[in-house]
C-alpha positions in Angstrom: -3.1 -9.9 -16.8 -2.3 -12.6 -14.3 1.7 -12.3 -13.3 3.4 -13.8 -11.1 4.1 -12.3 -7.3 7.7 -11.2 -6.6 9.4 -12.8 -3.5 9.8 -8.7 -2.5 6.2 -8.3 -3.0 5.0 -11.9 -1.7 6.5 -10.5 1.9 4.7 -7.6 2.0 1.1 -9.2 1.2 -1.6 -9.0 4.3 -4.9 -10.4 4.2 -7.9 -8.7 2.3 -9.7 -6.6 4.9 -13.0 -8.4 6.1 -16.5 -6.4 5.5 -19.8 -7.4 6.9 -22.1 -10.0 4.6 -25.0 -7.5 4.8 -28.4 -8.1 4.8 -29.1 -9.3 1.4 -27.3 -12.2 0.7 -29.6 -14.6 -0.8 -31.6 -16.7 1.0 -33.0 -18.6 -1.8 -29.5 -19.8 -4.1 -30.6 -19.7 -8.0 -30.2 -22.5 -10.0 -28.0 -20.7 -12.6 -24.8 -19.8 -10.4 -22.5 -19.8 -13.5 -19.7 -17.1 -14.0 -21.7 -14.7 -16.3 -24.3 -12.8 -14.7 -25.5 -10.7 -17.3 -27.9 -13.2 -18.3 -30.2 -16.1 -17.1 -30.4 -19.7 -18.7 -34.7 -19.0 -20.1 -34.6 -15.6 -20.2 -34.2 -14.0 -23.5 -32.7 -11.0 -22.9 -29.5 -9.6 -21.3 -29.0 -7.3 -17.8 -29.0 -3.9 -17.7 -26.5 -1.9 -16.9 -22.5 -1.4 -17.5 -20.9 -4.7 -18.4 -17.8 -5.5 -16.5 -15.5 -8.7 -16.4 -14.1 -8.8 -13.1 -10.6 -11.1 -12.7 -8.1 -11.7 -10.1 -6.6 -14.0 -8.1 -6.5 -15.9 -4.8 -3.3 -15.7 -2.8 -1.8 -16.6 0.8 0.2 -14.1 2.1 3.6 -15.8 0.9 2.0 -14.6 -2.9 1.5 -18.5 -3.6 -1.9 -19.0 -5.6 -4.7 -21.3 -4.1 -6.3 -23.7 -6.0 -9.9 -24.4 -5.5 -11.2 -22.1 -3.5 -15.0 -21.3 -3.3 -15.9 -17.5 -3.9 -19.7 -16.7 -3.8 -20.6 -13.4 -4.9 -23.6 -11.4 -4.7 -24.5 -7.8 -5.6 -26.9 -5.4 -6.5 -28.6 -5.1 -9.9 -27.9 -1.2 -12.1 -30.6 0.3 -10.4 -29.2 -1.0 -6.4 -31.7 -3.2 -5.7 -30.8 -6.7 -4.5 -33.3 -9.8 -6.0 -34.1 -10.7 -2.1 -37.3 -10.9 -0.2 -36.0 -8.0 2.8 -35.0 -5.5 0.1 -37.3 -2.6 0.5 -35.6 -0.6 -2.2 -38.2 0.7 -4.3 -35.7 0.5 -7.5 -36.9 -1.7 -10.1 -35.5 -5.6 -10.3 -34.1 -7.0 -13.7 -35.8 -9.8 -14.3 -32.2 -10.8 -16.9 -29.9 -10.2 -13.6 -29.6 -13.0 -11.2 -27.5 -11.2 -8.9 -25.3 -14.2 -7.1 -22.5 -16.9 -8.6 -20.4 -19.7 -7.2 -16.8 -19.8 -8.4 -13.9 -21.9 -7.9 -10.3 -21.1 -8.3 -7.8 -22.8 -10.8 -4.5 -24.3 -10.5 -2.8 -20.9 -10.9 -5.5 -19.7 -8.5 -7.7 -17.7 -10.6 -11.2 -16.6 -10.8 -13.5 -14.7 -13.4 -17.0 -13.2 -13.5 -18.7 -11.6 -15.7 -21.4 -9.1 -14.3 -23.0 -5.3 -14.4 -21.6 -2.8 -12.2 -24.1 -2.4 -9.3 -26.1 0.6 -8.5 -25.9 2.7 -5.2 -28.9 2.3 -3.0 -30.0 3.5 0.7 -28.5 1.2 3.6 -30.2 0.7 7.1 -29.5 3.7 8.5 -30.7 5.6 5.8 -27.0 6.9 3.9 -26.4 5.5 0.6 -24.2 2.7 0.6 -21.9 3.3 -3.1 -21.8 0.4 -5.4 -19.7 -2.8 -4.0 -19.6 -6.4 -4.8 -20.0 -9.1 -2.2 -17.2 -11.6 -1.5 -17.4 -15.1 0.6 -14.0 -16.6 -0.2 -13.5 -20.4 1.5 -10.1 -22.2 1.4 -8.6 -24.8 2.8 -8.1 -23.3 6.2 -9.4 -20.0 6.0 -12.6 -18.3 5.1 -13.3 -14.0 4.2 -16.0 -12.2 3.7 -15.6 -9.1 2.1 -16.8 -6.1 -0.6 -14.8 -4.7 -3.6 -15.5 -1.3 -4.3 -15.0 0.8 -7.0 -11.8 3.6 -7.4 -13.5 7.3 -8.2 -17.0 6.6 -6.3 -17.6 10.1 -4.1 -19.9 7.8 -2.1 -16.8 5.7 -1.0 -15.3 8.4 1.4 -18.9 8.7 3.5 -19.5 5.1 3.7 -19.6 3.7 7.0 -18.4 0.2 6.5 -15.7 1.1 3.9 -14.1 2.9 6.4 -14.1 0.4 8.9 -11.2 -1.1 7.3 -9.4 2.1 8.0 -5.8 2.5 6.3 -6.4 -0.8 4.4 -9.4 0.4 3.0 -7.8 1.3 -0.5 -7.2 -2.6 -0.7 -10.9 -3.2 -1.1 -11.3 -0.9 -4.2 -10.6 -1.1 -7.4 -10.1 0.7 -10.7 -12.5 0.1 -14.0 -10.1 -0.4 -16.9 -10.6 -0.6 -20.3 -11.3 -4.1 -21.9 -8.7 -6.1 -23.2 -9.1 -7.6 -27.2 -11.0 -10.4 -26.3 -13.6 -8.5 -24.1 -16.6 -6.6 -25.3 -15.5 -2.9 -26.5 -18.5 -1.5 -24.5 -17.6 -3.5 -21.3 -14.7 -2.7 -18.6 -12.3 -4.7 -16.7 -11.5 -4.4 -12.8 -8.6 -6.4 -11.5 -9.0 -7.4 -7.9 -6.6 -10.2 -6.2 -7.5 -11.2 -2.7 -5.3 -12.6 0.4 -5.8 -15.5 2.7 -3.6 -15.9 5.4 -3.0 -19.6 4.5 -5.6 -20.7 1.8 
């Protein structure tokens, strides 16, 4: 799942395309910030929603991988609404969904969550924003903040901030694949690598 980037392809990489950080990210951090979302250390049961392991990797734009690199990620629950104090959405919360991790790359550069795919829900200006996933990458030298969105979302060709990234806007989605063997049958996979200009 993780190859290696070709010297043809490692000149043609450009940086992940920045997106806003939005209203809701958290303002109080949880205490359980590991890499599986889908449940919370106390709580007996498990998130709603679609389970899906989301993997990639953290590059510069020569294609070399960046070591220890702080991504926080935050995201709606199934039914879009965010556990924050501003969110007015009046779609339930999940008490089993924490909604935020803290990540840090390996020496190849990696990352992996596990989480639920997050619902749509109604932005400030009233449109429905379609489901994304926040990104705060920090490296060495540089720092992103960015969405991933998901591939076959009709909501993604209305949305105003997608579309801010303009021509590089199909760099910030991604496609929900079937699991591999060692994955839950049920859950899917997205595969999303993301590009600092240095690390």
């Amino acid at each position: 799942m993780f190859g290696s980037v070709s010297p043809l392809l490692a000149q043609r990489l450009r940086r992940t395309p920045p997106q806003v950080l939005g209203p809701f990210y958290p303002v109080v951090k949880p205490l359980d910030q590991d890499a599986d979302l889908t449940v919370i250390q106390g709580q007996p049961g498990r998130a709603a929603g679609q389970v899906i392991h989301v993997m990639g990797r953290v590059m510069n734009t020569q294609g070399q991988a960046i070591q220890g690199v702080r991504i926080e990620i935050w995201q709606a629950n199934t039914h879009g609404r965010y556990t924050h104090p501003n969110d007015t959405n009046p779609a339930p919360l999940d008490p089993n969904f924490e909604g935020f991790a803290v990540l840090n790359t390996d020496a190849k550069g990696r990352y992996r969550f596990k989480t639920i795919k997050p619902g749509a829900y109604p932005g400030d200006s009233g449109a429905i924003r379609p489901p994304h996933i926040h990104f705060d990458v920090t490296g060495k030298f540089n720092r992103i903040v960015t969405q991933m969105y998901f591939a076959r979302e009709p909501l993604n060709e209305t949305d105003r901030l997608l579309q801010t990234a303009g021509a590089n806007r199909e760099r910030l989605i991604v496609s929900l694949l079937p699991p591999t063997r060692d994955l839950e049958p049920d859950s899917l996979l997205a595969v999303w690598d993301i590009v600092l200009d240095e690390g």
